[in-house]
C-alpha positions as YAML, in Angstrom:
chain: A
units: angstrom
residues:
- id: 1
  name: UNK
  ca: [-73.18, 3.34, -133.56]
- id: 2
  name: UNK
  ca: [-77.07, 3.75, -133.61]
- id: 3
  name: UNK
  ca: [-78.65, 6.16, -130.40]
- id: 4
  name: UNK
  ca: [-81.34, 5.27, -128.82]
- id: 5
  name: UNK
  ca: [-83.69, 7.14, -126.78]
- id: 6
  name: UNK
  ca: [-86.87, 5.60, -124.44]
- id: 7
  name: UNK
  ca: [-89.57, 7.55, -123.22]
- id: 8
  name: UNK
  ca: [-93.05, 6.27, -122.48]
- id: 9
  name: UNK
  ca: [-92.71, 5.07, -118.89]
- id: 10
  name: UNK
  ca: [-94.93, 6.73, -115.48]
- id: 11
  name: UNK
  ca: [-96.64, 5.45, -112.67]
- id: 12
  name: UNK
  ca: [-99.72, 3.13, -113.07]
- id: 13
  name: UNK
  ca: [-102.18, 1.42, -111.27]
- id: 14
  name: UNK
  ca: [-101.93, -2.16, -111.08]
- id: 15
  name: UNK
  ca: [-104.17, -3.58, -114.39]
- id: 16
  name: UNK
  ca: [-103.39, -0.66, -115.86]
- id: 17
  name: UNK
  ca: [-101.45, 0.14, -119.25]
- id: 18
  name: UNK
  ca: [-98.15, 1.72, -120.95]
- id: 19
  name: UNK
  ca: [-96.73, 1.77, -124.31]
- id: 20
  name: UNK
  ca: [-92.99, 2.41, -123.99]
- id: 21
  name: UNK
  ca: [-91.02, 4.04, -127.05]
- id: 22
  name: UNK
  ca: [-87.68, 3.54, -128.47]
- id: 23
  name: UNK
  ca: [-86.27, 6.06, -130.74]
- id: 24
  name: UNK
  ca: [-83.04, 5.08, -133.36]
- id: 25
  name: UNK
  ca: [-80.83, 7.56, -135.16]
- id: 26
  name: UNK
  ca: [-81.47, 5.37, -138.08]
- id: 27
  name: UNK
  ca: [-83.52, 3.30, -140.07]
- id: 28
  name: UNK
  ca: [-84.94, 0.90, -137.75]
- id: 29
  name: UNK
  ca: [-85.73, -1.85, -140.23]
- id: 30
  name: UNK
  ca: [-82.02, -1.73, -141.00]
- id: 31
  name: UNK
  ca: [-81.29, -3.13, -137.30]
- id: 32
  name: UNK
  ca: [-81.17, -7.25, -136.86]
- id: 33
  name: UNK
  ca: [-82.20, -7.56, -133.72]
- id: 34
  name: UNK
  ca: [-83.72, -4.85, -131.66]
- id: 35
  name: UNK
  ca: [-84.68, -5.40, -127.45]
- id: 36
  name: UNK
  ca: [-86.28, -4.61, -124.69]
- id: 37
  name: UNK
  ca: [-85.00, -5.27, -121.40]
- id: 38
  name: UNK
  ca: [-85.31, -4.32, -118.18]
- id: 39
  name: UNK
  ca: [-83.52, -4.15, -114.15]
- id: 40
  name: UNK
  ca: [-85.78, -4.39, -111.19]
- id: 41
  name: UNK
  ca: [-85.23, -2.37, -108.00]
- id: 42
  name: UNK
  ca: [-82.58, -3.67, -106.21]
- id: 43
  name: UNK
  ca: [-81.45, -6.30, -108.87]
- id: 44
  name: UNK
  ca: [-78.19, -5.97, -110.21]
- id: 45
  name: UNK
  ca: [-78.86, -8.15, -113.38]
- id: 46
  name: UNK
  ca: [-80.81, -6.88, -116.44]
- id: 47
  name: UNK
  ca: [-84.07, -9.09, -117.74]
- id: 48
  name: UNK
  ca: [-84.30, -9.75, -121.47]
- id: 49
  name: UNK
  ca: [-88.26, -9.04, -122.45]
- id: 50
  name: UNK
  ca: [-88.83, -9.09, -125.93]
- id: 51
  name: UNK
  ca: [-87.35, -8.98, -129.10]
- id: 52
  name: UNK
  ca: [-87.76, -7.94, -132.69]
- id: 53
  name: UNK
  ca: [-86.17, -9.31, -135.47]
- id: 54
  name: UNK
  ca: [-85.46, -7.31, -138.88]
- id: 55
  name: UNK
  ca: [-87.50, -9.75, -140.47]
- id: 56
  name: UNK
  ca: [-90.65, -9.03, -138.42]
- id: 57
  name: UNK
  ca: [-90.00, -12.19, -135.92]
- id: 58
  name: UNK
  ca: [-90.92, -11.64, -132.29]
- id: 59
  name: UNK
  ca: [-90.04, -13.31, -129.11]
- id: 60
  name: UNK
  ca: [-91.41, -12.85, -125.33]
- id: 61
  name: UNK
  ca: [-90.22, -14.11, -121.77]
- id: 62
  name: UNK
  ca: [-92.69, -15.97, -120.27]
- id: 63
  name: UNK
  ca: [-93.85, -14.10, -117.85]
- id: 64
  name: UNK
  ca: [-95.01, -11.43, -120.10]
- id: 65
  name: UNK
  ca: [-96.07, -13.07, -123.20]
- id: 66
  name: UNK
  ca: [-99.97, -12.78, -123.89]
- id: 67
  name: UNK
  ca: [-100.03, -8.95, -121.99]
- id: 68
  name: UNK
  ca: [-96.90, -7.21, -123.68]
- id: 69
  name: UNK
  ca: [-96.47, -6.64, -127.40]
- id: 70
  name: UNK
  ca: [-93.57, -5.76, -129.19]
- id: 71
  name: UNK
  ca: [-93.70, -3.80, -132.59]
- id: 72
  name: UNK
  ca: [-91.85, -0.82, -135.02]
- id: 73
  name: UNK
  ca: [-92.69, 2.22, -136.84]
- id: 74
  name: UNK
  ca: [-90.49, 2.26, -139.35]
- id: 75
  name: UNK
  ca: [-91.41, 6.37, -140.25]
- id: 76
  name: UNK
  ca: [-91.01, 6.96, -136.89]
- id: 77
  name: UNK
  ca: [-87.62, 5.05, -136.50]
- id: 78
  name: UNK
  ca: [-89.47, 3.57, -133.30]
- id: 79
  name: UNK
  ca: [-90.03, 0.16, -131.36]
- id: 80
  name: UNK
  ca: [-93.06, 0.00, -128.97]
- id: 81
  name: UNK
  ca: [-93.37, -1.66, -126.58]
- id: 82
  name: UNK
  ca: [-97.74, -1.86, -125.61]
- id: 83
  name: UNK
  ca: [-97.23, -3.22, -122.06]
- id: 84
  name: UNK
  ca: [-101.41, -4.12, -121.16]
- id: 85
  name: UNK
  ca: [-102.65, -5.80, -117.44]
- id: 86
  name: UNK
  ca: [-99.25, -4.33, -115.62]
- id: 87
  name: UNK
  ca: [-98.37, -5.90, -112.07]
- id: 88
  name: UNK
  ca: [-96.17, -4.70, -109.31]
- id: 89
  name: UNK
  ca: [-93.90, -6.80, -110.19]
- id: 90
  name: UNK
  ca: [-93.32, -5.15, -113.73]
- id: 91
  name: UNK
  ca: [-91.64, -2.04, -111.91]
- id: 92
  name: UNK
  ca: [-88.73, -1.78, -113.42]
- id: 93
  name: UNK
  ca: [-86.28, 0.90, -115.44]
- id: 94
  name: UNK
  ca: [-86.31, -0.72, -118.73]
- id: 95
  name: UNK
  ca: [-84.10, -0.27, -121.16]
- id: 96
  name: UNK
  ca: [-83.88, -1.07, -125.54]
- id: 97
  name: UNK
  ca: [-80.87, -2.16, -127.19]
- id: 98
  name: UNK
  ca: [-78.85, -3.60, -130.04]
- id: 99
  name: UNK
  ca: [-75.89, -5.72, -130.23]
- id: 100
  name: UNK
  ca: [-74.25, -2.69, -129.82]
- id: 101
  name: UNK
  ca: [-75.93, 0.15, -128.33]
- id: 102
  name: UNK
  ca: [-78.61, 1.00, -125.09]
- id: 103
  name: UNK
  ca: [-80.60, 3.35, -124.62]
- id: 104
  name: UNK
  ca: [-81.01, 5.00, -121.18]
- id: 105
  name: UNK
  ca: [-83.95, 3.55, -120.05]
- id: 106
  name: UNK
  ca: [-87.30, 5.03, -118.89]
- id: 107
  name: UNK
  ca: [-89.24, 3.90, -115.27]
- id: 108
  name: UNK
  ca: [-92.13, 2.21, -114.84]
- id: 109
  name: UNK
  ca: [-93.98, 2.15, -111.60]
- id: 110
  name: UNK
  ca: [-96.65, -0.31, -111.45]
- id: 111
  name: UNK
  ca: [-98.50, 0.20, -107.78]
- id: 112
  name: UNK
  ca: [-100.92, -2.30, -106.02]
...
């Protein structure tokens, strides 16, 4: 079962910008589908994001596509994900996963 490990997230001004990482204990490229999700304060459900597909596909939830970008480094055995024009309402821990596996998020703070 592939680890993974975030790191990446802070506090930031509203407008401002973050790129969150996602470290696997294997070849990245080797992973179907790899995403990002994340759980607001005081919401008990977790919010799919983005995704990456082994094949280089991408997808985005609406309300981020156009100011978050998804992407991999396969040397690095990382996913990034550039999060640009942050809003409050992007405070969140978020989290990347496979089918199988999560990682244990990292916080972002995005204040007004």
């Amino acid at each position: 079962q592939v680890q993974l490990v975030e790191s990446g997230g802070g506090l930031v001004q509203a407008g401002g910008s973050l790129r969150l990482s996602c470290t696997a204990s294997k070849n990245i490229f080797s992973i179907p589908v790899l995403t990002w999700h994340r759980q607001a304060p005081g919401k008990q459900q977790r919010e799919l994001v983005a995704r990456i597909f082994d094949g280089g596909a991408t997808w985005y939830n609406d309300i981020v596509k156009g100011r978050f970008t998804i992407s991999r480094d396969s040397a690095k055995n990382t996913m990034f994900l550039q999060m640009n024009n942050l809003k409050p309402e992007d405070s969140a821990v978020y989290y990347c996963a496979t089918v199988t596996s999560w990682g244990q998020g990292t916080q972002v703070i995005v204040s007004s």
